[in-house]
C-alpha positions as CSV (number, residue, x, y, z in Angstrom):
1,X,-7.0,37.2,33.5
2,X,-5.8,38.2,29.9
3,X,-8.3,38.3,27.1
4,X,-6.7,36.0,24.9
5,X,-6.3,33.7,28.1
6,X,-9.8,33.5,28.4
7,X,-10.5,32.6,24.7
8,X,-7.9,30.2,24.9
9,X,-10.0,28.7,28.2
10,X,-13.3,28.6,26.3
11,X,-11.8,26.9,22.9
12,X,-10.4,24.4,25.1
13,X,-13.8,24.2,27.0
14,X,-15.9,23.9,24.2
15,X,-13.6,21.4,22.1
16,X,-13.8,19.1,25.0
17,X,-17.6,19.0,24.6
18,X,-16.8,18.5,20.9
19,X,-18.3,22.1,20.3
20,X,-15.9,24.9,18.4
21,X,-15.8,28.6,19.3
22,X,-17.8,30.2,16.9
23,X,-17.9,34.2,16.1
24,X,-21.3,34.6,17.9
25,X,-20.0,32.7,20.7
26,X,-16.8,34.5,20.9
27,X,-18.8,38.1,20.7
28,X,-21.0,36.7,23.9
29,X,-18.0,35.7,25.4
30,X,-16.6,39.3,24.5
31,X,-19.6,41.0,26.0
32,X,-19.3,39.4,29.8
33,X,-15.8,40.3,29.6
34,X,-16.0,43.5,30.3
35,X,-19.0,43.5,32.0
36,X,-21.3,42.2,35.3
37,X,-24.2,39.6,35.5
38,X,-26.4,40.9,32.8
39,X,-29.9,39.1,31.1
40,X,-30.5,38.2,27.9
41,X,-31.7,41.6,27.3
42,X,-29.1,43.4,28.0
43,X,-26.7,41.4,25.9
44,X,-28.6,42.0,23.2
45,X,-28.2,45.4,23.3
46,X,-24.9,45.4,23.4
47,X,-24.0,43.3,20.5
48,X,-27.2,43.8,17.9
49,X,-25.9,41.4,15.7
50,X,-26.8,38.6,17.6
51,X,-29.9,37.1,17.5
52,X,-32.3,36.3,19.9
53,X,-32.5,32.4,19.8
54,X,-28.7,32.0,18.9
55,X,-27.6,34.3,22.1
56,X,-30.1,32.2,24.2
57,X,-28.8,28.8,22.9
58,X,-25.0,29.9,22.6
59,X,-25.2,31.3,26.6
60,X,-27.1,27.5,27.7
61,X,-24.4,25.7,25.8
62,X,-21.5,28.0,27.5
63,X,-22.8,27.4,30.5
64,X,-22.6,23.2,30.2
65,X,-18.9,24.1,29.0
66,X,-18.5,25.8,32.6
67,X,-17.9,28.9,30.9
68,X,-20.9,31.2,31.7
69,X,-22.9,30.8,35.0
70,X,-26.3,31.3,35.2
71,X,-27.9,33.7,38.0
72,X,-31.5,32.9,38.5
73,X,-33.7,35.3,41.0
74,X,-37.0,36.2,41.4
75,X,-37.0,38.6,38.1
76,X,-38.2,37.8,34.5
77,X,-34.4,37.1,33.2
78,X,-31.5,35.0,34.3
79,X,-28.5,36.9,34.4
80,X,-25.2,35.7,32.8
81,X,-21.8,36.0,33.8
82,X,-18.2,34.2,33.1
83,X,-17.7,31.7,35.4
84,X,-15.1,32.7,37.9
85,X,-13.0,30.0,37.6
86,X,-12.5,31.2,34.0
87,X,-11.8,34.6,35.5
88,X,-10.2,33.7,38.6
89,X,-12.6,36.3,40.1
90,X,-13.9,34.8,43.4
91,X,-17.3,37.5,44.4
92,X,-20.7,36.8,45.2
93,X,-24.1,38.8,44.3
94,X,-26.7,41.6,45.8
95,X,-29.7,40.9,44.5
96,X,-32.5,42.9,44.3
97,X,-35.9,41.6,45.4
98,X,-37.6,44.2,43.6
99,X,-35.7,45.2,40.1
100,X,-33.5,42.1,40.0
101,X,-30.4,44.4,39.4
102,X,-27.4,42.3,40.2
103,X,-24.0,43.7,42.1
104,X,-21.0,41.7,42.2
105,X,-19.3,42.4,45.9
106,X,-16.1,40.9,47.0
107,X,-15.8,39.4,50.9
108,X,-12.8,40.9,53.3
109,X,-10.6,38.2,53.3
110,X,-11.1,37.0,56.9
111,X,-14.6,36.8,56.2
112,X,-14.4,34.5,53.3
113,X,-11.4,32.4,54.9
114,X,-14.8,32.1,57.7
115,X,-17.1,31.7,55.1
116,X,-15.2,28.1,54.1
117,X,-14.4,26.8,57.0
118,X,-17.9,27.2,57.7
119,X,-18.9,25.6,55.1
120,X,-16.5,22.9,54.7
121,X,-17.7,21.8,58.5
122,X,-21.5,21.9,57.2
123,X,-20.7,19.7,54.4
124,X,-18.4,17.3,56.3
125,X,-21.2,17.3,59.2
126,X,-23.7,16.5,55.7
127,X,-21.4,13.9,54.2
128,X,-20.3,16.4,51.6
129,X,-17.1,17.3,50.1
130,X,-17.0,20.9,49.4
131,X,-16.3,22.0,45.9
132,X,-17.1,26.0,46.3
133,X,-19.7,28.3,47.0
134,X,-21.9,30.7,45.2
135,X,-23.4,33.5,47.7
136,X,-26.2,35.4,46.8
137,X,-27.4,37.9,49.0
138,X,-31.6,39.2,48.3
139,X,-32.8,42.7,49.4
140,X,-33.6,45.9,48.0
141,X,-31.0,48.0,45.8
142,X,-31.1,51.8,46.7
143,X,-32.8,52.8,44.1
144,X,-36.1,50.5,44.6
145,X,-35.8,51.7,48.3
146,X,-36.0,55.7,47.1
C-alpha cells in the first residue's frame, strides 16, 4: 500500500457515491494511515482542526464508501480503521472487555488458511456464500489485568 494509492482508492470510492474527497476527509483518511483502530476521540486529538460533527459525519460516510470500517465493542466509542481491502492488510482485533483498547494481530498462515475453510463449510452448510471475515477476539488487555 502506497499513500497516494490509497487516495487514489478513496477518490474513486467516494466519486462512485457521487461524494468528492474533501480536505477534512482526506486529513481523516491521513490519520488511520498511519495508525490502528482509534475512536472519535482519539482522532480528534490528532488532527485539532477537525471538528467534532464533521469527523463524526466524514468517518459514517467513509464507511458507506467501504473505506473506513467501524469496530463496535462494549466501550463508549466505536473505533475506526481503513478498511483492509483498501490496505490489503488482512488482521483481526483483541479487544478489551474492560478499557476497550483495540490490538490489531495477524493469524500464522496455516491458521487463517483453517480459519476459511472453516468458514466457507459453515456458510455452505448455512446457504451462504462467503465474502470474508472480521475476527474479533474479547478479553482483558495486560494492563486492565495489572
Amino acid at each position: 500500500m502506497t499513500v497516494p494509492s490509497v487516495h487514489d482508492d478513496v477518490s474513486a470510492r467516494l466519486a462512485h457515491l457521487g461524494q468528492s474527497y474533501t480536505a477534512n476527509r482526506r486529513a481523516i483518511v491521513d490519520v488511520l494511515i498511519g495508525a490502528g483502530p482509534l475512536t472519535l476521540p482519539e482522532l480528534l486529538d490528532r488532527r485539532h482542526e477537525l471538528a467534532q460533527s464533521s469527523a463524526y459525519r466524514n468517518l459514517a460516510l467513509l464507511a458507506d464508501a467501504g473505506v473506513v470500517r467501524k469496530i463496535i465493542h462494549d466501550s463508549d466509542h466505536a473505533r475506526y480503521e481503513l478498511d483492509e481491502d483498501l490496505t490489503g492488510h488482512h488482521h483481526h482485533h483483541l479487544v478489551c472487555s474492560n478499557c476497550g483498547t483495540v490490538v490489531d494481530v495477524e493469524l500464522p498462515g496455516d491458521v487463517e488458511r483453517l480459519l476459511d475453510r472453516s468458514l466457507a463449510a459453515i456458510a455452505t452448510a448455512a446457504g451462504f456464500a462467503l465474502g470474508r471475515h472480521d475476527l474479533d477476539v474479547h478479553g482483558t488487555c495486560a494492563t486492565c489485568r495489572a
